[in-house]
VOFILUM-771346 format. One record per residue (C-alpha): residue number from 0; z, x negated, y. Coordinates in nm, 3 decimals. Example, Ala and Ser with C-alpha at 12.3 -4.5 7.8 and 13.67 -1.06 7.14 Angstrom:
BEGIN
<node><num>0</num><Z>0.780</Z><X>-1.230</X><Y>-0.450</Y></node>
<node><num>1</num><Z>0.714</Z><X>-1.367</X><Y>-0.106</Y></node>
This chain:
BEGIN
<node><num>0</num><Z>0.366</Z><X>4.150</X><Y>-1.176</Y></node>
<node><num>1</num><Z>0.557</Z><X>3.980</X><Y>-0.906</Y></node>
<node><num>2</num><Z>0.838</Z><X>3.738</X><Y>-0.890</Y></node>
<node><num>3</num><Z>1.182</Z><X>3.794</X><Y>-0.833</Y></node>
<node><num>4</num><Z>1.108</Z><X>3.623</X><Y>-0.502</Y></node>
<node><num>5</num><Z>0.770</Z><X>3.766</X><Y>-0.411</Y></node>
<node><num>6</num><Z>0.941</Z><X>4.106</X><Y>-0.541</Y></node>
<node><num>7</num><Z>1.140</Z><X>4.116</X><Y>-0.228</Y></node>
<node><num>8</num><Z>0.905</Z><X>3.981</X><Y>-0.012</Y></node>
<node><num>9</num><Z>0.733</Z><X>4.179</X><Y>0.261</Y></node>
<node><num>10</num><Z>0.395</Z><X>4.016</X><Y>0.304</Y></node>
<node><num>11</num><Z>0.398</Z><X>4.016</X><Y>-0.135</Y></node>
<node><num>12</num><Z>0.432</Z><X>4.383</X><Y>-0.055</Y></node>
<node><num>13</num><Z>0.188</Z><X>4.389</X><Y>0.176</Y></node>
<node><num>14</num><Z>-0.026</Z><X>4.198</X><Y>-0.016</Y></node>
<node><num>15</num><Z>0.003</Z><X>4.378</X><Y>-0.367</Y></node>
<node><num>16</num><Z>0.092</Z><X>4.745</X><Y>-0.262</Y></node>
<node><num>17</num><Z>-0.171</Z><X>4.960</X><Y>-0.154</Y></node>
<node><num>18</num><Z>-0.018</Z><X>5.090</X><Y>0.191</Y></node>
<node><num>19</num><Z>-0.185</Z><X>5.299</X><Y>0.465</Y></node>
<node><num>20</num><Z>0.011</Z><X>5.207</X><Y>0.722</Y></node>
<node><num>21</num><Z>-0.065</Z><X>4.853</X><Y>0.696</Y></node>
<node><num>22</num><Z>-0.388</Z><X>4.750</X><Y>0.953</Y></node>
<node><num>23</num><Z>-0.518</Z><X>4.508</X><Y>0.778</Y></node>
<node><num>24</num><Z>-0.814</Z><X>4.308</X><Y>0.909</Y></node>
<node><num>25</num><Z>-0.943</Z><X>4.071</X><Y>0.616</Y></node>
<node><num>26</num><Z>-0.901</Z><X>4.006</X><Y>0.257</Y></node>
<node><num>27</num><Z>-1.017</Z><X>3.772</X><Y>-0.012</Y></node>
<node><num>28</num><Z>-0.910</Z><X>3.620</X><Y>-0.323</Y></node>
<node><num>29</num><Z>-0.707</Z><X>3.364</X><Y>-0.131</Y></node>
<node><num>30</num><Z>-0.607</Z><X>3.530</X><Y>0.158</Y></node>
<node><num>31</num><Z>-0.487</Z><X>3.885</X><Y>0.330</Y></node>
<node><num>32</num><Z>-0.495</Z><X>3.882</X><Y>0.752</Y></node>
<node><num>33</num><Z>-0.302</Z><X>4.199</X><Y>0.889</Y></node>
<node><num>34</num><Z>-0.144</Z><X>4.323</X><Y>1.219</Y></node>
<node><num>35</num><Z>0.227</Z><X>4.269</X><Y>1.204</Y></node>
<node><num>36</num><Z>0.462</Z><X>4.594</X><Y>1.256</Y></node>
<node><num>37</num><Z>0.563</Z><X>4.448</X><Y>1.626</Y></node>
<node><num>38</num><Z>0.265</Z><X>4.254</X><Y>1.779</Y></node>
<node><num>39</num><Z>0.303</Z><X>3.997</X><Y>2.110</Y></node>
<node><num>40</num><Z>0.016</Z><X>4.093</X><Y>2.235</Y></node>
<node><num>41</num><Z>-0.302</Z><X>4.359</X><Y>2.092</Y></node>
<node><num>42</num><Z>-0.509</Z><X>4.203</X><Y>1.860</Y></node>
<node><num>43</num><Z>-0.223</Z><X>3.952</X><Y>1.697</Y></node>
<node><num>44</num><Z>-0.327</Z><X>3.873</X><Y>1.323</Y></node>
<node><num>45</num><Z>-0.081</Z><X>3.725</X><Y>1.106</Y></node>
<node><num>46</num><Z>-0.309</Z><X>3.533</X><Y>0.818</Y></node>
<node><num>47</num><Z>-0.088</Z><X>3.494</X><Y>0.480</Y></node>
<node><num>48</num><Z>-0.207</Z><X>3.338</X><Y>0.143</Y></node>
<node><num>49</num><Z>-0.218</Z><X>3.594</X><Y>-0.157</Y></node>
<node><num>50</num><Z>0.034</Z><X>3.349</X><Y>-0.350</Y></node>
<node><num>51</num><Z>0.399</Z><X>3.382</X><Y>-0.242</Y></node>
<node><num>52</num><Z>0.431</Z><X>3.069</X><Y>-0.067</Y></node>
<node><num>53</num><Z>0.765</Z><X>2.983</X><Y>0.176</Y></node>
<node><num>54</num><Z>0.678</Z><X>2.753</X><Y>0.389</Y></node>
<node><num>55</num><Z>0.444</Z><X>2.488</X><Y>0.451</Y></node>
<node><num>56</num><Z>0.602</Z><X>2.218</X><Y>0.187</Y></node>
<node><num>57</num><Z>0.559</Z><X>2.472</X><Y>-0.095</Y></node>
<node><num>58</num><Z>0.174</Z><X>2.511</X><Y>-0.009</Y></node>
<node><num>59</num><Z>-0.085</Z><X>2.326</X><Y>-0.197</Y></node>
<node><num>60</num><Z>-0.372</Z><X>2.148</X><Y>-0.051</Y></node>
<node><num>61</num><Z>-0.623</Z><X>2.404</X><Y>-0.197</Y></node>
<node><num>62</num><Z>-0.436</Z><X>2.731</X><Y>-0.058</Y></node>
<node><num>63</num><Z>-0.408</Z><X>2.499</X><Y>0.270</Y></node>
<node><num>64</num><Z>-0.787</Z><X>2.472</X><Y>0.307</Y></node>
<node><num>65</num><Z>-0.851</Z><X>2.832</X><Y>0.244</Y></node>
<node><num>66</num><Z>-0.636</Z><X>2.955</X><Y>0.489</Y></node>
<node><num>67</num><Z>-0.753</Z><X>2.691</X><Y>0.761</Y></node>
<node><num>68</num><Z>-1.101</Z><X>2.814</X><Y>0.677</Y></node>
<node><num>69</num><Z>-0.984</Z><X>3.178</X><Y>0.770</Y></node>
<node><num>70</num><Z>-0.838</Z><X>3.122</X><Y>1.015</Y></node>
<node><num>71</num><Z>-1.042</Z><X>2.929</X><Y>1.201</Y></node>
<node><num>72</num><Z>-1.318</Z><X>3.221</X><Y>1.121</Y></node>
<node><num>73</num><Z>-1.080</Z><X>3.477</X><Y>1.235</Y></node>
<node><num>74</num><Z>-1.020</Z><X>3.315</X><Y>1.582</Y></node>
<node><num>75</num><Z>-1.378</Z><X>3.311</X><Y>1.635</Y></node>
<node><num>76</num><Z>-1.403</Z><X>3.676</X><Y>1.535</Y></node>
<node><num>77</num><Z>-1.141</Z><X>3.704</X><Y>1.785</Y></node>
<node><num>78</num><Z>-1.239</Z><X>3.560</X><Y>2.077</Y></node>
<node><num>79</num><Z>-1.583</Z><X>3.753</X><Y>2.059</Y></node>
<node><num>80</num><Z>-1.458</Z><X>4.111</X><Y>1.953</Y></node>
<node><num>81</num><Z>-1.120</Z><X>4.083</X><Y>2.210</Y></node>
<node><num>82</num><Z>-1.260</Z><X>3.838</X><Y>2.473</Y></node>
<node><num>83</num><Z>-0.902</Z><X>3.684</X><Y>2.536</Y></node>
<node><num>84</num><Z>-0.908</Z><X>3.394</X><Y>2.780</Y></node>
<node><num>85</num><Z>-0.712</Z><X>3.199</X><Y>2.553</Y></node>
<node><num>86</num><Z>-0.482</Z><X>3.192</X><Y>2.174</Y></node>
<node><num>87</num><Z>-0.225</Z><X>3.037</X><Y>1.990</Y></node>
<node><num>88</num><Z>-0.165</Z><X>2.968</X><Y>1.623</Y></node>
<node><num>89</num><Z>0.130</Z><X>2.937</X><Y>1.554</Y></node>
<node><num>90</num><Z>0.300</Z><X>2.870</X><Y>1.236</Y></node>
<node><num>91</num><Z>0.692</Z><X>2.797</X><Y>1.178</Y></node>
<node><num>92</num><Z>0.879</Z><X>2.688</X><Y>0.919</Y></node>
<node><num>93</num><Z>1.279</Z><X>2.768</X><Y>0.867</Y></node>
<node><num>94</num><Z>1.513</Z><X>2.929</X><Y>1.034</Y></node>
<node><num>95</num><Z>1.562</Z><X>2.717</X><Y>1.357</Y></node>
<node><num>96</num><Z>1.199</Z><X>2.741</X><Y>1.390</Y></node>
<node><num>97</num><Z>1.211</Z><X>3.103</X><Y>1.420</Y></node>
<node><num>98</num><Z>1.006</Z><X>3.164</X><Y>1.065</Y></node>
<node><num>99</num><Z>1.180</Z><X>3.535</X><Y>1.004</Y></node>
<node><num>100</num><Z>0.988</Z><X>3.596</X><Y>0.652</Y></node>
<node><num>101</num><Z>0.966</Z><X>3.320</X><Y>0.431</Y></node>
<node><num>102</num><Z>0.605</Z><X>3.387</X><Y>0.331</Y></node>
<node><num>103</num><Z>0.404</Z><X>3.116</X><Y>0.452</Y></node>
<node><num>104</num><Z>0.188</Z><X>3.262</X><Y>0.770</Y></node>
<node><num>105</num><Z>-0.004</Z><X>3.178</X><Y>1.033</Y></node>
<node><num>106</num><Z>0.028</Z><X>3.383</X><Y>1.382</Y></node>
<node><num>107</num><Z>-0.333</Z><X>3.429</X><Y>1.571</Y></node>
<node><num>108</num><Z>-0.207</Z><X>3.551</X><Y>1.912</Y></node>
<node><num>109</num><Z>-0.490</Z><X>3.628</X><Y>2.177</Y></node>
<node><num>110</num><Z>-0.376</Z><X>3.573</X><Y>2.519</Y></node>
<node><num>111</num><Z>-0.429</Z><X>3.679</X><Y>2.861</Y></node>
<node><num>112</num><Z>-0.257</Z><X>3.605</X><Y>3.175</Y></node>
<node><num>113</num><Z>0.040</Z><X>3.798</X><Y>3.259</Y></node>
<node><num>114</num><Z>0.092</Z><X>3.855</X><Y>2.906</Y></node>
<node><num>115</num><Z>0.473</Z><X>3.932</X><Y>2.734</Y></node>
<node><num>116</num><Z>0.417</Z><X>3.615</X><Y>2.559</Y></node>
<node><num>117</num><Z>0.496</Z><X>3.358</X><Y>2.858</Y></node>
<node><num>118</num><Z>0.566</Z><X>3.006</X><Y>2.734</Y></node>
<node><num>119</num><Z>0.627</Z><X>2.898</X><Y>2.430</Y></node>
<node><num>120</num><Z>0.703</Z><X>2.503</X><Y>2.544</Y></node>
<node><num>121</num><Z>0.994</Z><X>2.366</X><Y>2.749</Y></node>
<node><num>122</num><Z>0.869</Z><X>2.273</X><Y>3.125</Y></node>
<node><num>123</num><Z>1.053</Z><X>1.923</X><Y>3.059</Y></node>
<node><num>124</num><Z>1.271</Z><X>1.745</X><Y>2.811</Y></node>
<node><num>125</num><Z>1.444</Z><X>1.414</X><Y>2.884</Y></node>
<node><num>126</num><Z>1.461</Z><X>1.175</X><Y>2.576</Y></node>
<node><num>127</num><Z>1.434</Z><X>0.844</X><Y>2.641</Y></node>
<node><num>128</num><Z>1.204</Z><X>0.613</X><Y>2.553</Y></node>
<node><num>129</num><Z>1.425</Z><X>0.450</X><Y>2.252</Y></node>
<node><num>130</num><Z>1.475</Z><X>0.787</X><Y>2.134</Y></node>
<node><num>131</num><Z>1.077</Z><X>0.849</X><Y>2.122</Y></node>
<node><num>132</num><Z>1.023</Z><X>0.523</X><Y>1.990</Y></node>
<node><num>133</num><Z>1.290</Z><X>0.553</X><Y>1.727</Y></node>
<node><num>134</num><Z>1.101</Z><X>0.867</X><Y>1.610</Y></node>
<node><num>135</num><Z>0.731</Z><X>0.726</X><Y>1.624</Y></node>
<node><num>136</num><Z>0.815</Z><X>0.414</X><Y>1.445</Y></node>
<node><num>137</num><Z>1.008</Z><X>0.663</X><Y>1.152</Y></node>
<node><num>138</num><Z>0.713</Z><X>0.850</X><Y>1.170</Y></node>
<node><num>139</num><Z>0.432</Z><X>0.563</X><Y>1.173</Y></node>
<node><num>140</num><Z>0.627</Z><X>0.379</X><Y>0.894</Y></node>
<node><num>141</num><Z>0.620</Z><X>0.675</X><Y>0.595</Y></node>
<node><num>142</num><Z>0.257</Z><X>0.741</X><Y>0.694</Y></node>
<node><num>143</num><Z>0.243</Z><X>0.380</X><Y>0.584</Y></node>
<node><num>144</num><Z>0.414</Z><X>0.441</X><Y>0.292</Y></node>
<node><num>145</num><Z>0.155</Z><X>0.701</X><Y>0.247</Y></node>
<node><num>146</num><Z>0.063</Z><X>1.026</X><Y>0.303</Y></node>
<node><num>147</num><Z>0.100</Z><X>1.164</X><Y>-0.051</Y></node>
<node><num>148</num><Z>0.345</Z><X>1.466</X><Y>-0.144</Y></node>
């Protein structure tokens, strides 16, 4: 039985429903690895874990490993079966960080050049060194702290 939230969930759908029109490419205990509906390029593989997890700082360190594993293995299956000359994982988490289903899941995307992809980073940014200091030392001091949850 699902949740309330995995309920309305697409990937829980995906996950626990039985549908044809889904092209899935692995499964496990842990994890399901499908095509999604609209892919950047042929081959893309979104990897989700079988719990309904929404983002990165709801996953546990066990579910972590497993999908790492996977995916990891599936970019290996990749880049022999589809010979791209290159991939990104990608993985985002809210809103601003363009995560459009809040299922935790990781984006294999095979690339080529001349792809529809293009870039995915900024040519440039201009923060100044206080500002990038400022952030490494916030960053530097709660690792510190520790790196517990």
């Amino acid at each position: 039985m699902l949740t309330s939230a995995a309920a309305d969930c697409p990937f829980c759908q995906i996950i626990h429903l039985d549908d044809p029109d889904v092209r899935e490419v692995y499964r496990d205990d842990q994890v399901v690895a499908f095509f999604p509906l609209e892919p950047a390029t042929l081959g893309h593989t979104l990897v989700v874990p079988r719990q309904h997890v929404p983002d990165i700082w709801s996953l546990d360190e066990e579910t972590a490993s497993r999908l790492a594993r996977v995916t990891v293995r599936l970019a290996n299956v990749m880049r022999r079966s589809l010979q791209p000359e290159g991939l990104n994982v990608i993985q985002s988490n809210g809103k601003v960080a363009t995560q459009t289903v809040l299922h935790l899941h990781v984006h294999l995307v095979p690339r080529w050049t001349g792809d529809a992809v293009g870039r995915i980073w900024p040519p440039e940014t201009n923060y100044s060194d206080n500002q990038k200091d400022a952030a490494w030392e916030k960053l530097r001091a709660a690792c510190r702290e520790g790196m517990a949850r």
